[in-house]
C-alpha positions, 0 to 999 in steps of 0.5 A: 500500500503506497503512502498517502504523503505521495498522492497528497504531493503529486497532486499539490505538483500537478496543480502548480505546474498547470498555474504556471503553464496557465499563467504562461499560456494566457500571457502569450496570447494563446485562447484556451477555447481553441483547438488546443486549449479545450482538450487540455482544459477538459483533462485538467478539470477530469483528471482533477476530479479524480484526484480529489475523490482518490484522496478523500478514498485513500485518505482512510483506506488504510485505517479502514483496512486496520478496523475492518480486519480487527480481531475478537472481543477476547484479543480486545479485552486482553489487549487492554488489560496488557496495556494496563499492566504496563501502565501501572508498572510505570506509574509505579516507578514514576510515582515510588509507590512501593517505596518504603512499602504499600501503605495498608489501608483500612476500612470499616462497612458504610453507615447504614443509611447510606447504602442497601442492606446485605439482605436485600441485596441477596434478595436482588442477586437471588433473582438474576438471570442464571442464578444457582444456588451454588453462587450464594455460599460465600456471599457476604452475610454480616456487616462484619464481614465489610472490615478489611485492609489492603487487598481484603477489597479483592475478596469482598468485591466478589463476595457481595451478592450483586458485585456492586460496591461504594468506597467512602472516606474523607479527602486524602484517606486513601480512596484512590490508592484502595482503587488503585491497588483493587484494579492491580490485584483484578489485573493479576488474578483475571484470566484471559477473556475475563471482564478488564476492571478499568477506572473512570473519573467521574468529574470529567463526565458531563451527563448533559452532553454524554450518557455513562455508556457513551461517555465510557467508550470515549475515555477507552477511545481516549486512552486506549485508541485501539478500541476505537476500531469497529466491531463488526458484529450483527447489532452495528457496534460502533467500536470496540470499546462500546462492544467491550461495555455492551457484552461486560468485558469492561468492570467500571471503577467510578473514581470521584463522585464528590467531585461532580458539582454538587447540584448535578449529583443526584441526576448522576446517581440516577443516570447511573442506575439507569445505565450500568443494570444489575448483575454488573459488577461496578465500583464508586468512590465518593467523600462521605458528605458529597455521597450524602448530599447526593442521596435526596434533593430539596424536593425530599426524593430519595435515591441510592446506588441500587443493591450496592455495599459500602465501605468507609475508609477508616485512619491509618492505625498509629501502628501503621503509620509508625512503621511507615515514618520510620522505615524510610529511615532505617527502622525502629532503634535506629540512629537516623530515626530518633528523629521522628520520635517527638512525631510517633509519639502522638500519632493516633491521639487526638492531639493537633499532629495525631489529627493531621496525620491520619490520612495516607496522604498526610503521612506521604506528603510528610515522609516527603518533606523531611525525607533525606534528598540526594540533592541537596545532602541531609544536612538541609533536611528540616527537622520534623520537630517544628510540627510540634510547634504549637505557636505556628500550628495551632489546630490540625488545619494549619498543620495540613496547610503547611505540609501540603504548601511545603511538598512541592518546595520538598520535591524539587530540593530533592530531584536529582534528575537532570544538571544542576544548571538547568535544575529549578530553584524550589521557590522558582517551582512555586511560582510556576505551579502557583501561576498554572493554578491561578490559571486553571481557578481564574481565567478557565473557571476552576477546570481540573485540567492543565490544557496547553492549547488553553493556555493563551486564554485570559480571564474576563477581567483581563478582557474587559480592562484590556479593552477598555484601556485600548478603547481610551487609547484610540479615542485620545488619539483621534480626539486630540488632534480634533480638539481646537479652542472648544469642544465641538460635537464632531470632535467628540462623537467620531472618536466616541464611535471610533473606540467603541468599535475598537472595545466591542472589536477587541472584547469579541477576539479576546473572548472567542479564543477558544481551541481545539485539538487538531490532528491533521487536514481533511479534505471536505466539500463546501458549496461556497468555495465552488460558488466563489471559483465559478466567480473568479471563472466568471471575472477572469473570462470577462476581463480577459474577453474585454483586454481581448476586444480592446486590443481588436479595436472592437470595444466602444465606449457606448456599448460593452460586452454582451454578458449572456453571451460571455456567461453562456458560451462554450469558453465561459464554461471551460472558464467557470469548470476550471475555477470551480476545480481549481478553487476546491481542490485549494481552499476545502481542506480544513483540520480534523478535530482531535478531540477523542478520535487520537489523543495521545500524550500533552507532548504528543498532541501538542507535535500533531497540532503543530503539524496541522499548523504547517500543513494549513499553512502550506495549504492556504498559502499555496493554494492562494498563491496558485489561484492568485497567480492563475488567475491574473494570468488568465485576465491578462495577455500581451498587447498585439503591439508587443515586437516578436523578439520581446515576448519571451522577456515580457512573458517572464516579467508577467509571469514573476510578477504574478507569482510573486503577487500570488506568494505574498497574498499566499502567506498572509492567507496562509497565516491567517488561517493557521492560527485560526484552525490550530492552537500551536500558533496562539501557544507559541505566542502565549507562552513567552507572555506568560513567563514574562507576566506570569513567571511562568517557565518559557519551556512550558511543556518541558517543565510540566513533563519534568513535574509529572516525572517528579509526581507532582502532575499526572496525565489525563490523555493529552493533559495534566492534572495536579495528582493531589487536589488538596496540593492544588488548593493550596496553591491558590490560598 
């Protein structure tokens, strides 16, 4: 199978070398009605409308190829479940999450008024299509049996009679890890073909667009693109991530329910009752409260997750949390770990640090700060001993601000990666996350997401006082050089009209800066573009008839050219046919939105977009330059006077001149429609602004590459997100 980049290339050559025989031919004198010029004319416009359908075909033909032939569902789910073996050994790595050791998490059963009853769900599960009595034996019976630890959740996910389960617990408590390591551990004990446990954050779920089951297929699509591929099987699936969810290869884990806007979460609990129907195994995840606050509306009604259990993750035991401080320095009895000792002591208590410390994310964030950094040598680690201070942390609260103010300064004084020349100061990292996250709370509304074909945005405050601030520019400058002895109404009005025109103008740009992610160019029909070729068909063969029968000495001043027998004639045809295939093939080409189809990685979204903007460049710039070009050689010709041994050098100065006219249109054009399609050039813009106003760092995707490598942002498709939400807050307070 050839390359497409050949046919795109060979067309793109033919089309310019017909401009410059045109411009040429049409400089000479030479009638493209004639003998001779009719045939090459009807060849062109034949040739170019295969062309254009051969492109748009093979445009697809080898991802038509690829879906077409895809393997079984089995393949499909195994392939997946493969991939995300390997993703959590590299997050593993990434993140040092064995390091010293797994925290163990514990959890105790759910309030009660949260959640259905244990009987009642078997009464449900007894009911199942397919139910033997076999299934029950090792159903769950007690709310006893709900406590566990680690990898206790394995087990009692299976053993809940309908597979539905609901993990509750305060922020940091260690939901996401509990979720984490129950997708690990169902990796590791499934057997091929068996259902792929697969997490999906609720917050990026927008159920007024997306019900759950399509919402689902994309974010597979998203991170997974193979399974956009179609299943061709007789109910039309669409891909294979929709035939993953339908036949119940995929185990949803809903991460995140507490994060859904607060007014929307009922509608969502419902949406997923509706979608995900009993017999399904699934999984969610909520804060207690937010779980709560979802369960009635103003209007009293009551919902819950039908036939689910529920757990609530309960705080580290002091025992645990001990062990984990001190392991990072040795162990117990050891010389390095005397340090920790003022800490240890009040874990588990219900003193200030005993509250604090509680969570595994607290623990984590502290091991981290008074860690010893290879970077910076132990003699600049700080001394844990200063939580203890009761004068700066008087309550749990300000001891939990502090850690998480100080975990980003904490990661960078140890990084270690890299040369120290071009290492980032800790205080330099603050600023540059704290600008990202004023960015992200401001200017694009509290979104969770670091987007960088967002990042030229700006606030509507900025909006409005920019401007505003132009607005008064443009009418000072226009309304002091009208200004004489007295004010005179048009001295004052035609400024006045000149700066609204200005504010309402600017205010209008600034706000529609929003962008989307490109990935490629397409080749689509627009009936304006024909419209517009058959005009240029129709004014260049006017202006060519009307040169033509001046140069006879037949045109009059009191009477012109008959229009209808130029429209309506045999050239003006050829004429019209030939614009409108030159102006299609040129100026129908648009970008192909990326917005689930092939999102890969921030750096490799941002290199496909980047493509786009020179391909739409090129594009539009050499398609104007070829029309433009073609176009003025086929108005004008060369005056019967010219002598014989002039021509050549005539024709060649016509035709440098039309050809350099057509490339300086052809970049502006070209400029012009770059930046509007693609988010590269506004990005390229943006980002030395930004470091000059913001602090932001120049190299913006290097460094948030670098913070993801540290752990402090993970990715979420082709952007990031700060991994501990309450590190994020604390960059805004």
């Amino acid at each position: 199978m050839m390359r497409r980049g050949f046919w795109y290339k060979s067309t793109v050559a033919a089309f310019a070398a017909f401009a410059v025989c045109m411009a040429f031919w049409a400089a000479r004198g030479l009638s493209m009605s004639g003998s001779k010029g009719l045939p090459v004319l009807a060849a062109f416009t034949g040739l170019s409308g295969v062309a254009s359908l051969f492109i748009t075909w093979n445009s697809s033909r080898a991802s038509r190829f690829e879906r077409v032939s895809g393997k079984s569902l089995h393949d499909a789910a195994d392939r997946l479940a493969q991939g995300l073996i390997e993703e959590r050994a590299q997050t593993e790595r990434r993140f040092r999450l064995n390091d010293p050791y797994p925290m163990p998490v514990p959890w105790t059963a759910a309030p009660s008024d949260l959640v259905d009853d244990l009987e009642e769900q078997s009464k449900v599960a007894r009911n199942f299509p397919g139910f033997t009595a076999d299934q029950s034996a090792d159903w769950l019976t007690r709310v006893d049996d709900l406590d566990g630890q680690g990898n206790d959740l394995t087990k009692i996910l299976e053993r809940c009679p309908t597979g539905r389960l609901v993990v509750l617990g305060e922020p940091g408590a260690g939901k996401t890890i509990l979720l984490s390591r129950l997708q690990w551990d169902l990796l590791e004990k499934r057997e091929s073909g068996g259902p792929v446990p697969v997490i999906f954050p609720l917050a990026e779920w927008n159920p007024d667009d997306h019900d759950l089951h399509s919402w689902m297929s994309e974010r597979l699509i998203l991170e997974h693109p193979f399974t956009e591929y179609p299943y061709l099987d007789e109910e039309g699936s669409p891909s294979k991530a929709s035939a993953l969810l339908k036949r119940k290869f995929i185990l949803p884990i809903l991460d995140g329910f507490d994060e859904v806007p607060s007014q929307s979460r009922y509608s969502v609990l419902d949406k997923i009752n509706q979608s995900l129907l009993m017999g399904l195994p699934m999984v969610l995840s909520s804060r207690t409260e937010g779980f709560r606050s979802a369960l009635t509306v103003g209007s009293g009604a009551g919902i819950r997750l039908t036939g689910a259990a529920g757990i609530e993750v309960s705080p580290v035991p002091a025992a645990e949390a001990r062990d984990y401080l001190l392991r990072d320095s040795g162990g117990a009895g050891t010389q390095t770990a005397r340090r920790w000792d003022s800490i240890v002591q009040e874990l588990g208590s219900n003193s200030v640090l005993g509250e604090a410390l509680r969570t595994p994310l607290a623990l984590f964030v502290c091991r981290t700060i008074y860690k010893a950094r290879p970077a910076s040598g132990a003699h600049a680690v700080p001394s844990p001993d200063e939580l203890c201070d009761r004068s700066r942390f008087p309550d749990a609260e300000a001891v939990k601000k502090y850690l998480f103010r100080a975990y980003i300064p904490a990661v960078y004084s140890g990084d270690a990666s890299g040369s120290p020349r071009g290492r980032l100061t800790p205080e330099r990292a603050v600023r540059a996350h704290r600008a990202i996250a004023r960015h992200m709370s401001l200017t694009l509304g509290g979104a969770t997401e670091i987007r960088w074909w967002d990042f030229h945005r700006v606030s509507r405050r900025t909006v409005t006082w920019t401007s505003l601030g132009l607005a008064l520019a443009t009418f000072l400058l226009l309304f002091l050089p009208l200004l004489h002895e007295r004010v005179s109404a048009v001295a004052f009005t035609i400024p006045a009209i000149f700066a609204l025109l200005t504010f309402l103008t600017l205010r209008s740009v600034l706000r529609s800066s929003y962008r989307v992610l490109t990935n490629g160019v397409r080749w689509k029909f627009k009936p304006y573009i024909a419209l517009i070729g058959a005009a240029a068909g129709c004014v260049a063969r006017m202006t060519r008839q009307s040169m033509d029968e001046s140069y006879a000495g037949t045109l009059h001043m009191r009477e012109g050219p008959n229009l209808a027998s130029i429209l309506f004639s045999t050239q003006s045809i050829g004429w019209i046919a030939c614009g409108v295939v030159l102006f299609l093939m040129g100026f129908c080409w648009t970008p192909r939105t990326a917005d689930t189809a092939l999102p890969i990685s921030p750096l490799g979204s941002l290199r496909i977009d980047r493509r786009t903007f020179v391909k739409i460049f090129a594009i539009w710039a050499g398609s104007t330059a070829i029309s433009v070009a073609a176009v003025l050689g086929a108005c004008f010709s060369l005056p019967p006077t010219t002598p014989p041994e002039m021509v050549d050098e005539v024709v060649v100065v016509f035709a440098v001149a039309f050809c350099g006219l057509g490339v300086i249109i052809g970049l502006v054009v070209g400029i012009f429609f770059a930046f509007r399609y693609t988010a590269w050039g506004m990005f390229v813009i943006a980002r030395p602004l930004r470091a000059i106003l913001s602090q932001t760092p120049l190299r913006l995707m290097t460094f948030l590459e670098h913070a993801h490598k540290l752990g402090v942002l993970r990715k979420a498709g082709p952007s990031y997100k700060f991994r501990h939400s309450e590190v994020y807050r604390s960059l805004l307070r």
